[in-house]
C-alpha positions, 0 to 999 in steps of 0.5 A, spaced: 528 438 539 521 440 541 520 448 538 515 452 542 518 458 541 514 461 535 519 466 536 525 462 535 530 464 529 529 459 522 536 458 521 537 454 527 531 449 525 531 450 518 539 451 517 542 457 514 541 455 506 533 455 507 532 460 512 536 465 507 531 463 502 525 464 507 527 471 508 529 472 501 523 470 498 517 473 504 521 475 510 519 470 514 525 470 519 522 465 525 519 459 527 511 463 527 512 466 521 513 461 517 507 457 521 503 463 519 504 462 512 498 458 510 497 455 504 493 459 498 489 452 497 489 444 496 490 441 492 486 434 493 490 428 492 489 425 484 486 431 482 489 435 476 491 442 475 486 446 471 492 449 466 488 453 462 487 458 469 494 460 468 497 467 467 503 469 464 507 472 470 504 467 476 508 463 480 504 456 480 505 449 483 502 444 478 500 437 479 500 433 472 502 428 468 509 427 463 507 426 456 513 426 453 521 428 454 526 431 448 533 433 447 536 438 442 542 442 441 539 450 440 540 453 434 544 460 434 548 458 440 552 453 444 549 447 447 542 443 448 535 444 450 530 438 454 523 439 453 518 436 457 511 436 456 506 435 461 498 435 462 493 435 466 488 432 462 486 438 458 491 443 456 498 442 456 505 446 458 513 445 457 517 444 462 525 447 459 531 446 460 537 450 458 544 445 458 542 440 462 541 434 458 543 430 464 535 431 466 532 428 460 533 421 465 529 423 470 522 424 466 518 418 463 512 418 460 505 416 464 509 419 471 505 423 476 508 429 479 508 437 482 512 441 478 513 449 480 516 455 476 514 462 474 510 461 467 511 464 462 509 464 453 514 462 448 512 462 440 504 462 442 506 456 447 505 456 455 511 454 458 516 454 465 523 454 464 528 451 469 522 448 474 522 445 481 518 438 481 517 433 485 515 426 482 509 422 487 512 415 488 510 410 484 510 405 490 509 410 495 511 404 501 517 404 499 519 412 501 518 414 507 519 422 506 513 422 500 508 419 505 510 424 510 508 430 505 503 426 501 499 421 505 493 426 507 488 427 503 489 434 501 496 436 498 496 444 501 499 449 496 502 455 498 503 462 496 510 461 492 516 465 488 520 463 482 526 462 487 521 459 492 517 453 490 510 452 494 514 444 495 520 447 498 516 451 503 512 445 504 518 441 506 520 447 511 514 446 512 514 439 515 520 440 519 518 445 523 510 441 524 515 435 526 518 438 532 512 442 534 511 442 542 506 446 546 505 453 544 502 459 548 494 460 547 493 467 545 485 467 545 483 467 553 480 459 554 472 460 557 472 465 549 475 460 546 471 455 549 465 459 548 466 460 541 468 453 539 474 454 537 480 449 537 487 451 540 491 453 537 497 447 535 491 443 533 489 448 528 496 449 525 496 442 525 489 442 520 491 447 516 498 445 514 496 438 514 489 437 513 486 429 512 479 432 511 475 439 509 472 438 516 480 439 518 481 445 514 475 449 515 475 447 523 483 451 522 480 456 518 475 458 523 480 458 529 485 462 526 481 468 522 477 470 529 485 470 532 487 475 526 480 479 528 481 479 535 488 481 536 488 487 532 481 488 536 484 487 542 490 492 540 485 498 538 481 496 544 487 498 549 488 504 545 481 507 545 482 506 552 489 509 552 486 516 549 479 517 552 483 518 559 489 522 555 488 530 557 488 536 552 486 543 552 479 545 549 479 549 543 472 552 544 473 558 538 468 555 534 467 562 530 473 566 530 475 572 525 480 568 522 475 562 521 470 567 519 475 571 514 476 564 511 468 563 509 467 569 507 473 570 502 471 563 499 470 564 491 465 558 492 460 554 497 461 548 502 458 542 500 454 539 504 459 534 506 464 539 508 460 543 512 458 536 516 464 534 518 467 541 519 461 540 525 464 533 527 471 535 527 469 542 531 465 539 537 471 534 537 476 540 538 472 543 544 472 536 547 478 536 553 480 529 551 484 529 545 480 528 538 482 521 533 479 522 528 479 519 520 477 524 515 477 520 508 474 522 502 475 520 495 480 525 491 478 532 490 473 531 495 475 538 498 479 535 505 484 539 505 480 546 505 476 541 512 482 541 514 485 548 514 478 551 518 480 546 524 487 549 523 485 556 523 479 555 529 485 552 534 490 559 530 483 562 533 484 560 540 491 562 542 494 554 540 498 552 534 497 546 527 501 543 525 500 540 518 504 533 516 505 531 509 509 525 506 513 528 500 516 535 500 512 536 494 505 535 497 508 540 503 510 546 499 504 545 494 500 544 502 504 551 503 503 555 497 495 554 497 495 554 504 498 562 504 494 564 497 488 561 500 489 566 507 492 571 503 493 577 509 492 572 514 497 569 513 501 576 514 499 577 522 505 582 525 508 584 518 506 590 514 499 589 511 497 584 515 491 581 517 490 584 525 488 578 528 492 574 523 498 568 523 503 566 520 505 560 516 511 556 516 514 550 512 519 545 514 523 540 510 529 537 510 532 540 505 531 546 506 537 552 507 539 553 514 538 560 514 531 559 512 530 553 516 533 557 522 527 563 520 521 559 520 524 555 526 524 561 530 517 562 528 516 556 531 517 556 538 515 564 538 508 561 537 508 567 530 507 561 526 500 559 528 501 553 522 506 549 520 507 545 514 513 540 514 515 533 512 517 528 516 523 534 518 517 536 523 518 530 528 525 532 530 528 534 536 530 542 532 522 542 531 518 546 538 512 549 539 509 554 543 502 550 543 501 545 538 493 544 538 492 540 533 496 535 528 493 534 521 496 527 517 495 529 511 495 520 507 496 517 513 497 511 509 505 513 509 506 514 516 506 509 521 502 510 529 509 512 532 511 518 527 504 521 530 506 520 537 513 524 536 509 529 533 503 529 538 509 528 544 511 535 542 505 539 546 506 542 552 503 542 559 503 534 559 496 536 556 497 531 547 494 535 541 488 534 537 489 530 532 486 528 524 488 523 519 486 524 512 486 519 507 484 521 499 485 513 498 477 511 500 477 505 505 471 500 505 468 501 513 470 494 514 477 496 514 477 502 517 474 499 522 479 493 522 486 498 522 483 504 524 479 502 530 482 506 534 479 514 531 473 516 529 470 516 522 469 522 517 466 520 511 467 526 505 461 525 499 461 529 493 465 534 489 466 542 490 462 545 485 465 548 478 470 539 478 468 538 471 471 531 473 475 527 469 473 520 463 479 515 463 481 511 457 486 504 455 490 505 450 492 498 448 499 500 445 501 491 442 493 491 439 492 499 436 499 502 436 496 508 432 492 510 437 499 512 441 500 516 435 493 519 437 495 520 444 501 524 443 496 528 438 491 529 443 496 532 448 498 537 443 491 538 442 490 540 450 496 545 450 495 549 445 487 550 448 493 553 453 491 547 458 497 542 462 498 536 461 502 531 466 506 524 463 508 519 468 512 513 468 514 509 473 521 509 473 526 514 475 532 512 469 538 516 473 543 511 475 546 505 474 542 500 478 535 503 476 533 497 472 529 499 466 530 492 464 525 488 467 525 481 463 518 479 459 520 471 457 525 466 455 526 462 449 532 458 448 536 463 444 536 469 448 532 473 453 527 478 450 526 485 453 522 491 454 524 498 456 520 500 463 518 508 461 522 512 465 522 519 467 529 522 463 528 517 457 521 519 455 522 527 456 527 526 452 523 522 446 517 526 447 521 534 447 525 530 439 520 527 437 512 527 438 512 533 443 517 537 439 516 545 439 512 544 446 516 546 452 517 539 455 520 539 464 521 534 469 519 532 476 522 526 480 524 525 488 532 525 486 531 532 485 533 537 490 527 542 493 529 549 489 528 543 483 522 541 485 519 547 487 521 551 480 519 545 476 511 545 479 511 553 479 513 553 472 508 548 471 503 550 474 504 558 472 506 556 464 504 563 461 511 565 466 518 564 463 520 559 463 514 555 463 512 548 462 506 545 457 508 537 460 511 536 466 515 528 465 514 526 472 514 519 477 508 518 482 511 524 487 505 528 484 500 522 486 497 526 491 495 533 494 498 536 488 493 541 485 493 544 477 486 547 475 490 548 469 491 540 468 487 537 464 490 531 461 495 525 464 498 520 460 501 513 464 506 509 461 506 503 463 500 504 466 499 496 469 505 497 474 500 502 477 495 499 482 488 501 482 488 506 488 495 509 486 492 510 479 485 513 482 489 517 485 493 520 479 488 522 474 486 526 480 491 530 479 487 532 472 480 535 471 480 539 477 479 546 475 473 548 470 475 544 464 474 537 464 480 531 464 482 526 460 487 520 463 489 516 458 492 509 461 497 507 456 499 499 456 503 493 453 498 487 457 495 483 454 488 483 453 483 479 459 490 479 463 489 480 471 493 487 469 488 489 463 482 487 468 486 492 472 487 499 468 479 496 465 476 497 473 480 503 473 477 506 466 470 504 467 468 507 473 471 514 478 468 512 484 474 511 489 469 506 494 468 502 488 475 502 486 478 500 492 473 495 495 476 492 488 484 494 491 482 490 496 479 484 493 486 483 489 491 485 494 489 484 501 488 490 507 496 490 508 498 493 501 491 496 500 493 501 506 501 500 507 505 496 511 506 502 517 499 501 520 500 493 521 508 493 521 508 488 516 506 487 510 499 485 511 498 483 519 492 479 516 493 472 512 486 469 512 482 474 515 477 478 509 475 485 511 470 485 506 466 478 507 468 477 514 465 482 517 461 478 522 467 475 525 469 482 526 464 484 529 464 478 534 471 478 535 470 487 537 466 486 541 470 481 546 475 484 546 472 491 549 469 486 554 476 484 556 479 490 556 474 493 560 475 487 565 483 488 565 485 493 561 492 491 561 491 484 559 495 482 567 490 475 567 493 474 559 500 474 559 500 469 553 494 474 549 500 480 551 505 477 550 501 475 542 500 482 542 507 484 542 509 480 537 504 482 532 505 489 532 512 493 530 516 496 535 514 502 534 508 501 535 509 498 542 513 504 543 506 509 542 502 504 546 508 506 551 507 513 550 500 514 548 
C-alpha cells in the first residue's frame, strides 16, 4: 500500500494499539502529523550521550553501554530488583526493574544500545526505572530490521514521553516512510524553485533519514520556509479579506464623554498612551473596519487606551463591546469601567450625565432577571458599553450598533470567536476591532501570528506605579526563610496593606490530583503535596496567618462568590473583609487592587515565565511598592529554578517573554486558539529566523495579490486548510 494521503488516519497504517499511543501521548492522529514530528536531534552512529546534561524530569533516549547487571529481592516488601548500570564513557546511570527478574538475561556487560525513559533521582543516584531499550546488533548482517533504522549515519531522536520512547516513534516512523507515495507540493514550483528548496517527499525523507549533515540541513532548509509560508500566505489572504470589508467611520474624536473622561482623570497620560490613542482614533474614522493589536506589558495603562476608544464610538451614536476571558476580569473591567465614568455611566436615570450611557455586563452565570435587564439594555442601544464574557457571542445577545469590539488577552480566544462577535454589526457594515494583550510579544511573532492586525506598542508605566521587587524562596535549601515569609505577610497587613496567595491547584474533588509523583525507589513511591487553594487557606487561617482574616477565589466558585470574595478583597476596611485572598491564577490578569502590595507563589516552578509575569502584576499597582515572592521545592540550577531566577532578575515583560519563547516555543507562548494547535510551527524559530520570515512574507503577498484565492494552487489551498482548525476556516468564510 502506497500512502499519499497525509491526511489518512494513523490506526489504519499503524494499526490501533500504536496509533492510541500516537494520540495519547502527542495527539498525532494522522499520517502527516506524525511526518511533522520531526527529531529534536541526531545522534551520530558510535557516539556516546553526554550523561552528565541530564535533568531530573526529562524524557530522554540514551545511547551507551552495559557495565554490569545485578539482581536482588528488596528488602521491605515482596519480590526483586534488576539493576542495570550503564555508561557513556564519562558519567554512569541505572536502569531498574521491579519483579522482572526474567530481564536480567537480556543485558551483558560491553553490549551497546539506545535506552529511553523518563529520569529520575534515587538515594543521590541518577536513574530510569522500567525503560524502553533497543540493543545494536552485534552482527548487524544478520537482522534486516536493525539495518533499516540504524544503518545511516545519523540515528534522529525525537521529542518523546515516558510512555512514548524516541525509538517506538522511530519504528512508527519508518513504516510510514516505507510505504510513502508521492505527496502534493504546497510551495508553488517557479518559488520553490527559485529559492533552491528540495520537494517536499525528498525533504521529509532527509530529515527523518538523513545519510548526511548535508541531508539534514537541506531538509531543514525546505520545511522551515514551508512553516513561515503558509502561515504568511494565510495572513496574506486575511489582510486582503479586511482591507475590502465595509464599516462606519466613528469620526467623534473629541467628544463630551471622551472629553468628560481626560478631564476627570486624577492623573496624566503617558506619552504612550496618548500615542496609540492617536493611532487607534485615526483607525476608527477609517470606513474599513480597524484590526488592530495593542500590547503593552502589565500596568502599562491598556485598559484606560481602551475605554476612550469605547467612549469616542459611545460619542458617535455606535456601541462597545468589551470582551473578557474570565468573569472575574469581566466584572473587575465592569466595575472600574462604572467608577471611572461615574455619572457617565448613568445616562437617561437620575442625575446622570446628559450626554452619558450606560454600561452593561453579560456572564453566563448571571440571574435571569438580571441578564434579561441588561439584555434590553443591549438592543435598545441605552447600553452604550457592554462588558461580558464569552456569554457576549450568543444568539441572546443583539446590538443596536456595535461599533467596536475590544478583546481584552486575546491569547484566550480564538479568530473565530472574534467573528461571532464581529458578525453581531448591522447594516452588513463589521465593527471595529482592537485586541490587547498584557502578555509582551517579541515583534517577530507578532508578525508570524498576528499578521493580520496592525501593531500598537504600549512603553512605560502610568505615573504614581511604585512597581514591584521579586524574590526565590528556595523551601528544601533555607526553610527558615518560609517562616520568614509568612512573617512578612503579616508585616504587609498590619501596615493595612493586601496580600494575595496563589497556588496552583484547586483541591476540591476527588479527581484533583495534588499528588503528583517526585520519584521511585524500589520500596515505595515518594510524594509531594501540590499547594492548593482549600488546603492552604485552611493551613494559613490555623497556623502561620491566624488572627488575620483569611478568603479564597477560584473558577468552581458561582459568580455572586466570586464578586463577594474580590469586593471583600479589595474593600477590606468594610465587613466582612479579607487581609489574604488564597487564590488560582483566575486573578492573573486584568485584576486591579491598589491596596495589594504582597504575593506569595506556591509551588511557584509549575508557573511559567509570562503567567508568573503576569501574577505579580497584580501587586505594587497603587502607591506603595510590591513584593512578590516565589516560593519553591526545585532544585537549584535546574531548568525550573533557572526559570522563577529569570523571573526574579528582571520586570521587563519583552525580556521575559523572548526567554518564554526560547523554552516553550511560539504555540504555548501565545496559546493554542491562534494556530488551532499546540503550536502550528515545528521548526521555525520567530526569534532567530527572521529572515526566513521576511522572504517567505513577501512571496506570499506577491502571490495573493496575483491570485487571491490561490485557484491556480489547489495543492498550497488545500495545505492551508489542513493547517488551520476549523474555526478559523469558518472566519476566513465569514470575514
Amino acid at each position: 500500500m502506497s500512502v499519499t494521503d497525509t491526511t489518512q488516519s494513523l490506526d489504519r497504517v499503524l494499526g490501533g494499539k500504536s496509533a492510541g499511543a500516537l494520540k495519547k501521548a502527542f495527539g498525532l492522529t494522522t499520517v502527516g502529523e506524525l511526518l511533522r514530528h520531526y527529531p529534536r536531534r541526531y545522534v551520530a552512529r558510535g557516539e556516546l550521550t553526554d550523561m552528565g546534561t541530564l535533568v531530573d524530569g526529562d524524557a530522554v533516549t540514551i545511547l551507551a553501554e552495559v557495565v554490569s547487571v545485578t539482581s536482588r529481592p528488596m528488602q521491605q516488601r515482596r519480590g526483586n530488583l534488576v539493576e542495570v548500570v550503564i555508561s557513556d564513557g564519562t558519567d554512569r546511570l541505572s536502569l531498574t526493574f521491579f519483579n522482572q527478574r526474567w530481564r536480567e538475561g537480556m543485558f551483558r556487560a560491553g553490549r551497546r544500545g539506545l535506552f529511553a525513559g523518563e529520569v529520575s533521582s534515587y538515594r543521590g543516584k541518577r536513574q530510569l526505572a522500567h525503560p524502553t531499550f533497543e540493543f545494536f546488533a552485534e552482527d548487524v548482517d544478520e537482522d534486516p530490521e536493525q539495518i533499516a533504522m540504524f544503518a545511516g549515519a545519523f540515528i534522529p531522536v525525537y521529542p518523546a514521553t515516558a510512555s512514548v520512547s524516541s525509538l517506538q516513534i522511530a519504528r512508527a516512523m519508518g513504516v510510514v516512510l516505507d510505504t510513502l507515495g508521492e505527496l502534493p507540493e504546497s510551495l508553488p514550483a517557479g518559488l520553490r524553485k527559485a529559492m533552491g528548496l528540495i520537494d517536499v517527499k525528498s525533504a521529509l525523507l532527509a530529515v527523518h533519514r538523513p545519510t548526511s549533515q548535508a541531508d539534514i540541513d537541506q531538509a531543514r532548509q525546505r520545511l522551515k520556509f514551508e512553516e513561515a509560508f503558509l502561515l504568511q500566505t494565510l495572513l496574506a489572504q486575511r489582510r486582503a479579506e479586511i482591507a475590502h470589508l465595509p464599516a462606519r467611520a466613528r469620526v467623534e474624536r473629541d467628544g463630551p464623554l471622551v472629553r468628560e473622561l481626560e478631564s476627570n482623570l486624577p492623573f496624566t497620560l503617558t506619552a504612550g498612551q496618548i500615542a496609540v490613542g492617536a493611532e487607534i482614533a485615526d483607525d476608527l474614522a477609517g470606513d474599513h473596519p480597524m484590526h488592530r493589536l495593542l500590547q503593552g506589558d502589565v500596568g502599562s495603562g491598556k485598559t484606560l487606551v481602551a475605554l476612550k476608544a469605547m467612549l469616542s464610538v459611545v460619542d458617535s451614536g455606535g456601541q462597545a463591546a468589551l470582551l473578557a476571558p474570565t468573569e472575574v476580569l469581566a466584572a473587575q473591567h465592569f466595575r472600574s469601567i462604572t467608577e471611572l465614568l461615574g455619572s457617565m455611566a448613568q445616562g437617561g436615570m437620575l442625575g446622570g450625565h446628559d450626554r452619558g450611557t450606560q454600561v452593561a455586563l453579560v456572564t453566563g452565570s448571571m440571574k435571569v432577571a438580571q441578564r434579561r435587564k441588561d439584555l434590553l439594555k443591549i438592543i435598545s442601544g441605552d447600553a452604550g458599553i457592554i462588558v461580558g464574557t464569552h456569554a457576549l457571542l450568543t444568539d441572546t445577545v443583539k446590538f443596536r450598533d456595535l461599533g467596536l469590539i475590544v478583546v481584552d488577552e486575546q491569547h484566550r480566544f480564538g479568530v473565530e470567536q472574534r467573528a461571532a462577535l464581529a458578525a453581531k454589526a448591522i447594516d452588513g457594515t463589521r465593527p471595529h476591532v482592537l485586541v490587547m494583550t498584557a502578555t509582551p510579544i517579541p515583534r517577530t511573532v507578532a508578525m508570524t501570528v498576528f499578521g493580520d492586525l496592525d501593531i500598537s506598542t504600549l512603553e512605560g508605566l502610568p505615573e504614581g506605579r511604585a512597581g514591584v521587587t521579586t524574590h526565590v524562596v528556595p523551601m528544601k535549601e533555607k526553610p527558615a526563610h518560609v517562616d520568614r515569609a509568612w512573617e512578612r505577610v503579616r508585616e504587609e497587613v498590619a501596615g493595612g496593606h493586601r496580600v494575595f496567595v496563589v497556588c496552583p491547584r484547586i483541591g476540591d474533588d476527588e479527581g484533583d490530583e495534588d499528588l503528583l509523583e517526585l520519584e521511585i525507589d524500589d520500596d515505595t513511591e515518594n510524594k509531594r503535596q501540590v499547594a492548593s487553594v482549600l488546603d492552604t487557606a485552611e493551613y494559613l487561617a490555623n497556623g502561620p496567618l491566624a488572627g488575620l482574616r483569611v478568603g479564597i477565589l477560584h473558577g468552581r466558585m458561582s459568580s455572586d462568590d466570586k464578586d463577594a470574595a474580590m469586593s471583600a478583597f479589595a474593600n477590606a476596611d468594610s465587613d466582612p473583609g479579607i487581609d489574604v485572598l488564597v487564590s488560582t491564577t483566575v486573578i492573573e490578569v486584568g485584576v486591579d487592587v491598589p491596596n495589594a502590595t504582597a504575593m506569595v507563589v506556591l509551588d511557584a516552578d509549575r508557573f511559567g515565565i509570562s503567567q508568573l509575569h503576569q501574577l505579580r502584576g497584580r501587586v505594587g499597582r497603587g502607591k506603595f511598592p510590591g513584593l512578590c515572592l516565589l516560593l519553591t521545592q526545585a532544585d537549584a540550577g535546574s531548568p525550573a529554578r533557572q526559570r522563577l531566577d529569570a523571573v526574579a532578575s528582571t520586570t521587563d515583560g519583552f525580556e521575559l517573554a523572548r526567554l518564554d519563547l526560547a523554552q516553550r516555543r511560539e504555540g504555548d507562548v501565545l496559546g493554542a486558539s491562534q494556530s488551532g494547535r499546540r503550536s502550528s510551527l515545528k521548526l521555525l524559530q520567530v526569534v532567530s529566523d527572521v529572515e526566513v520570515i521576511q522572504e517567505a512574507r513577501a512571496a506570499a503577498n506577491m502571490l495573493i495579490s496575483d491570485d487571491p484565492n490561490l485557484d491556480a494552487h489547489p495543492d498550497l489551498r488545500s495545505a492551508l486548510a489542513e493547517l488551520v482548525a476549523q474555526d478559523q476556516a469558518e472566519f476566513m468564510e465569514k470575514a
